[in-house]
N, C-alpha and C positions, 0 to 999 in steps of 0.2 A: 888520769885526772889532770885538769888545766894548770898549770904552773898560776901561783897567788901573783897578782899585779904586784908592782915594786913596791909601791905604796903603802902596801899592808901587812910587810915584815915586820916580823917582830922587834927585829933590834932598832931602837928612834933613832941613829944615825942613817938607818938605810930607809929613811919613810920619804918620799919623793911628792912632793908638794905640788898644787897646779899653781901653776902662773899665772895671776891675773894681769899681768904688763908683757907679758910674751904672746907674738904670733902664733896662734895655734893650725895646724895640719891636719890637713883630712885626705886621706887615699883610699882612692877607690879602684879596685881590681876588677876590671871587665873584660869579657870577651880575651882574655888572655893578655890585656894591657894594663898597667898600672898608671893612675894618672895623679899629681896631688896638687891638692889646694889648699893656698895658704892664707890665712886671714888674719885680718888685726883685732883687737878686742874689740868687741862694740860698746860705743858710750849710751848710756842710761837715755837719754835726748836720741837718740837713734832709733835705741827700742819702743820706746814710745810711740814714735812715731810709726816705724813698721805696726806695732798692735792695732790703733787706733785708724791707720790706713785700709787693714785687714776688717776688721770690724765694718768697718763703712761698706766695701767691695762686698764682704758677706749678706750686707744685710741689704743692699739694694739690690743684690742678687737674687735672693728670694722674694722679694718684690714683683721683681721686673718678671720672675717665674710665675707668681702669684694672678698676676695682669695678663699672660699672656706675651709678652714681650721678652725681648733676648736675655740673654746671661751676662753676667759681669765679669770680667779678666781677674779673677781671684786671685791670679798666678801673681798679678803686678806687684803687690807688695813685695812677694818673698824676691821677684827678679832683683826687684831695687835695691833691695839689703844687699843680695850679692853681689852686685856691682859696688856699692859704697864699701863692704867688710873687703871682699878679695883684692890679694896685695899682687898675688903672681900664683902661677898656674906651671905643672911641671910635667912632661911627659906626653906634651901634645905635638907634633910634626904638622910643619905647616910645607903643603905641596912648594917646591921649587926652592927649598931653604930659608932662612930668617926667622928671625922671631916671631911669635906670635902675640908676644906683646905691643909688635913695632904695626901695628894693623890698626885702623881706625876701630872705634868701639872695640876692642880685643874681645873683652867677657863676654860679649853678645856672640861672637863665633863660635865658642864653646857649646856642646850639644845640649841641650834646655836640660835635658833629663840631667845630664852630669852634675848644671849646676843647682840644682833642687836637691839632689840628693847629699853632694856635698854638703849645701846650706843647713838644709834639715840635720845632718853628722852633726855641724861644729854648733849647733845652737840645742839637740839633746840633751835634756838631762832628767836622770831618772833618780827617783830614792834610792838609796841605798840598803837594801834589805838582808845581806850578808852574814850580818850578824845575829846567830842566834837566840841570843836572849836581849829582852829591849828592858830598859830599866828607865823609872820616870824619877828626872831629876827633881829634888825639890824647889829650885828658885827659879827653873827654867823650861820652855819649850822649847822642845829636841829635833830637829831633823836632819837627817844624814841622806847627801848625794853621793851620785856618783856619775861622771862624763868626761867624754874622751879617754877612759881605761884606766883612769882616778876616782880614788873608792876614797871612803870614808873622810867626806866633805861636812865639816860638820855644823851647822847653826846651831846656837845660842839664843831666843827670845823671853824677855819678858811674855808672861803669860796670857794668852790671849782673854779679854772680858768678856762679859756679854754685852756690853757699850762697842766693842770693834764689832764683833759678829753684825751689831744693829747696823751699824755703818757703815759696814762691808754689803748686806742687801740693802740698803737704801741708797748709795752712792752704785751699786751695779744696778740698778732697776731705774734710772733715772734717761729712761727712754726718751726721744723726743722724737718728733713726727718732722718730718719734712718733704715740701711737694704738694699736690692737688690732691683731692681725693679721686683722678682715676690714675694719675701718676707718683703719690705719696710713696713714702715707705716709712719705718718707723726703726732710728737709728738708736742702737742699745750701744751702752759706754762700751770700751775695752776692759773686760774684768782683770786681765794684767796690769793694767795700770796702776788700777786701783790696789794690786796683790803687791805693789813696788812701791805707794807710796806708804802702802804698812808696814811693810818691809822695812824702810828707814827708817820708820818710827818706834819699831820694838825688839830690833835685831841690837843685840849687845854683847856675843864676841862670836866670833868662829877658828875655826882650826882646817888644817888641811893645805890650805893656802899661802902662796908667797909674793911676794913685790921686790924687785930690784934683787933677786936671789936668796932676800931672807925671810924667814915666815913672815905671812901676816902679824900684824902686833895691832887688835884690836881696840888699843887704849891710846892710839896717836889720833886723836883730832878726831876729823870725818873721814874715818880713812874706809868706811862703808860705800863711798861715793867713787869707789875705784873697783866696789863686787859686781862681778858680771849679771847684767840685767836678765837674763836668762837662768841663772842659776837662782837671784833672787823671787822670780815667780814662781818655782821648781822646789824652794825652802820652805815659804809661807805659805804654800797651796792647800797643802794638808791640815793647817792649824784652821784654816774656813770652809763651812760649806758653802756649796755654792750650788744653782740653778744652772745646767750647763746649757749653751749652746752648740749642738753637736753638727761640727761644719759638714760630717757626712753626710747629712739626710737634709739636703736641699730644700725638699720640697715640703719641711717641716713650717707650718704657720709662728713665724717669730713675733709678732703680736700678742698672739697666746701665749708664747713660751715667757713674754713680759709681763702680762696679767699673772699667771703664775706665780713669777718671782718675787711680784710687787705683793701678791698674798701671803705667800710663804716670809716676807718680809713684817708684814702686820703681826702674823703669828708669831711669830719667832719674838716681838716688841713687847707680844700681852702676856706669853709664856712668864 
């Protein structure tokens, strides 16, 4: 049996907290090497940006596949995030000695796969389903992560209405067209975004987490404005349904999958 993560001993002086102001680490063991990457936290303004980049890149993509015309560099987002997160890189040999920090563009020398899959590690995060029995609190919505090998990540929200649900499809369905009608495409919001700006709005405490070595303390200020934007998507996912856009199936008609959502949106309003 796998030895329990530190985090979820029993005794509270041994519960090991994740860091939301610490550099987090990701190693990857390949081919008989080990290599590691190290990142800074990303700011809310960051993430944003990478969603809403991503979004755009997707959805001209299926466009341009629509049309008959080439593909779009989907990769570009996530390159860029890793360029702006990665601080330093540990276990790479650069021919003839020196750094490979000391290289113009360094991250870009880095082998694409490595740093995708790194990026993809330090930006994971999954429910935490560990625990056997789920119990529904009465003042709150409940959701439990877990990422980078830290379990029981806990949120705290006020309870979702059917006024968010309405404004959650109505603010993700708010497609807009752009372009000619033989070179148009039709640009759907980033529904992360939209998952982070509810997030700030109904999240009121959490547990698990630390700042400057000491737990989180939910009741200082806006100190929500320091949760990692990735774990806040990953908290409030499950409290909305959502109309997915599933980036595997390319050649799916996103128009449609808009029409869709903007019904399921009406329904969901007269219910």
């Amino acid at each position: 049996m796998a030895e329990e993560p530190e985090n979820r001993k029993e005794n509270p002086e041994q519960i090991k907290l994740f860091p939301l102001d610490a550099d987090r680490v990701v190693k990857l063991k390949l081919g008989g090497a080990c290599y590691a990457h190290v990142f800074r936290p990303c700011t809310e303004e960051e993430a944003r940006e990478f969603f809403r980049s991503s979004m755009i890149e997707l959805c001209l993509g299926l466009a341009a596949m629509r049309g008959g015309g080439e593909g779009r560099d989907q990769e570009a987002p996530k390159r860029a995030l890793y360029a702006q997160l990665v601080s330093r890189v540990e276990g790479y040999r650069v021919k003839g000695g020196g750094e490979l920090s000391a290289l113009p563009k360094w991250q870009e020398r880095i082998p694409l796969a490595h740093r995708m899959l790194a990026l993809d590690r330090v930006t994971q995060v999954a429910r935490d389903e560990s625990d056997e029995a789920f119990e529904i609190e009465p003042e709150y919505d409940v959701t439990v992560l877990s990422a980078l090998g830290f379990r029981g990540l806990l949120h705290r929200f006020e309870p979702v209405t059917a006024e968010d649900q309405h404004a959650f499809n109505r603010d993700s369905t708010k497609a807009k067209a752009v372009g000619g009608s033989r070179t148009g495409a039709t640009i759907a919001p980033a529904w992360q975004n939209i998952l982070i700006r509810l997030y700030n709005k109904k999240i009121r405490q959490v547990a698990g987490y630390s700042i400057g070595g000491r737990p989180f303390d939910s009741a200082q200020g806006d100190r929500f404005a320091v949760m990692d934007p990735f774990h806040k998507v990953a908290a409030i996912q499950p409290l909305f349904y959502r109309i997915a856009v599933d980036e595997s199936e390319e050649a799916s008609d996103l128009a449609a999958l808009v029409g869709e959502a903007k019904r399921a949106a009406v329904e969901a309003e007269n219910a």
